[in-house]
C-alpha positions as CSV (number, residue, x, y, z in Angstrom):
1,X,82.6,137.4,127.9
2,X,83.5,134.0,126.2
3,X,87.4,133.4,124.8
4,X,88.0,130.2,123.3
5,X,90.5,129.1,121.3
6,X,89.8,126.3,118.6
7,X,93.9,124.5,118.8
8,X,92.8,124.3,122.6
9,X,89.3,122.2,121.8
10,X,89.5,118.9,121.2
11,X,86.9,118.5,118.0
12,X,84.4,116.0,117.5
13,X,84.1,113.5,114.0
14,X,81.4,114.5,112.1
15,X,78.6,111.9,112.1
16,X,76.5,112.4,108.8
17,X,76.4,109.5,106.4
18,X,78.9,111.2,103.3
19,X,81.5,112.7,105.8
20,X,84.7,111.9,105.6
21,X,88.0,113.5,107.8
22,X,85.5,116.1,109.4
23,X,85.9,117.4,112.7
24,X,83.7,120.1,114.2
25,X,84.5,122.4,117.3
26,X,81.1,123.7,118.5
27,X,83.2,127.6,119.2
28,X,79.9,129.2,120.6
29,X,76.6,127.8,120.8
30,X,73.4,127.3,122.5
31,X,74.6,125.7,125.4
32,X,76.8,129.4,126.0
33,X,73.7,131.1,126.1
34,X,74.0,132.4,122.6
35,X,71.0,133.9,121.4
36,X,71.1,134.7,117.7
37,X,73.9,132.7,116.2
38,X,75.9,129.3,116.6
39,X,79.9,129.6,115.5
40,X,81.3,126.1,114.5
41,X,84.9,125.3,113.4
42,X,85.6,122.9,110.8
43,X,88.7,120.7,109.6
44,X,89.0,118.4,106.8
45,X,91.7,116.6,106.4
46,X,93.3,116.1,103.2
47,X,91.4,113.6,101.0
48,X,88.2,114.6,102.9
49,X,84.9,115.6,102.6
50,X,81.8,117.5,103.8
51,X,78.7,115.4,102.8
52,X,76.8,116.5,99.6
53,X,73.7,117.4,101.3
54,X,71.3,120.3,102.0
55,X,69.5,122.0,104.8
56,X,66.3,124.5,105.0
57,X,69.1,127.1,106.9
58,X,71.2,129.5,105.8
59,X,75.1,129.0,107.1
60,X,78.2,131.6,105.9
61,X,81.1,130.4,105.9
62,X,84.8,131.8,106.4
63,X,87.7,130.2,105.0
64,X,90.7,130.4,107.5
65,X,93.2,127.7,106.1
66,X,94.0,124.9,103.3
67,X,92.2,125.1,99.9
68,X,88.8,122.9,99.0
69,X,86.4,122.5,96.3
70,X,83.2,123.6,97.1
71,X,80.2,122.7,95.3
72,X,77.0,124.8,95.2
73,X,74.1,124.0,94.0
74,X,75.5,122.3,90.8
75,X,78.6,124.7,90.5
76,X,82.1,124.3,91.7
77,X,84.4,126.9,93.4
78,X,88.0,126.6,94.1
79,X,88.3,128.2,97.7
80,X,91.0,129.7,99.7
81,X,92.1,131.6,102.8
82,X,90.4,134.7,103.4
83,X,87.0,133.8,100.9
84,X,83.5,134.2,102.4
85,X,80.7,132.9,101.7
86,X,77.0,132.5,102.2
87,X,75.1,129.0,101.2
88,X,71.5,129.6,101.3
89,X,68.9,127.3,102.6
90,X,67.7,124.0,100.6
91,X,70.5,124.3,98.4
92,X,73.1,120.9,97.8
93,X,76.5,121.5,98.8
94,X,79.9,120.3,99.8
95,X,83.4,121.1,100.7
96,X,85.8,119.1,99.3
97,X,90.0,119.4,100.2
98,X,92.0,119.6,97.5
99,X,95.2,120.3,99.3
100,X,98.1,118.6,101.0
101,X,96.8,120.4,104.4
102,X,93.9,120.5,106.5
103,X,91.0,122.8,104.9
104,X,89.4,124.5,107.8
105,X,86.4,127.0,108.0
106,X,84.6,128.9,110.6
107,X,80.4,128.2,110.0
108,X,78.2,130.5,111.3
109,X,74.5,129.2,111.7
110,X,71.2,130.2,113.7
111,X,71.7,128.8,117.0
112,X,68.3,126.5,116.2
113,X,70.5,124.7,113.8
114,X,73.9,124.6,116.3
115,X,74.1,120.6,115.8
116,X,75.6,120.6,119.5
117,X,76.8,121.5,122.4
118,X,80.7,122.8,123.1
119,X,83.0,120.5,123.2
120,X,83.5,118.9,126.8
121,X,86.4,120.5,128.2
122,X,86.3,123.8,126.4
């Protein structure tokens, strides 16, 4: 059994060219011997952004605080607390806060794709 909690983690910038006020917590990856799927925590700051980019894997995506603008494949949400969300493979897309407080989201991606390793200390 793995608890962590992601106040406790300290989170890592995001290092993709486009990112801006990103921070990632790896919550349960490869490195935990998970077999299936990856679970990553995200926060951007206010006045940041997710890179407009695509990738050939699925990620969902569940929306725990703040408010963003997501666009998807040429179309543009307005997201909240509480929306899911599935962004299928190859597809451009980006998150974009539009509040006053951080936006953060739990992203859930096959553990091929977990872009890491938990975050030293966790």
């Amino acid at each position: 059994m793995l608890i962590r909690r992601a106040e406790e983690m300290d989170g890592a910038p995001m290092q993709m060219d486009g990112a801006e006020g990103v921070t990632m917590r790896m919550m349960i990856g490869r490195a935990d011997d998970a077999p299936t799927f990856a679970m990553r925590h995200f926060t951007v700051e206010p006045g940041g952004h997710s890179p407009r980019h695509s990738h050939d894997y699925e990620h969902e995506v569940y929306v725990v605080a703040g408010s963003a603008r997501l666009e998807h494949d040429g179309a543009f949400h307005d997201l909240k607390p509480g929306d899911a969300l599935f962004v299928q493979p190859n597809v451009i897309h980006q998150f974009v806060n539009t509040g006053n407080v951080p936006f953060k989201f739990l992203c859930f991606v096959p553990i091929t794709f977990d872009c890491g390793k938990p975050t030293p200390g966790s």
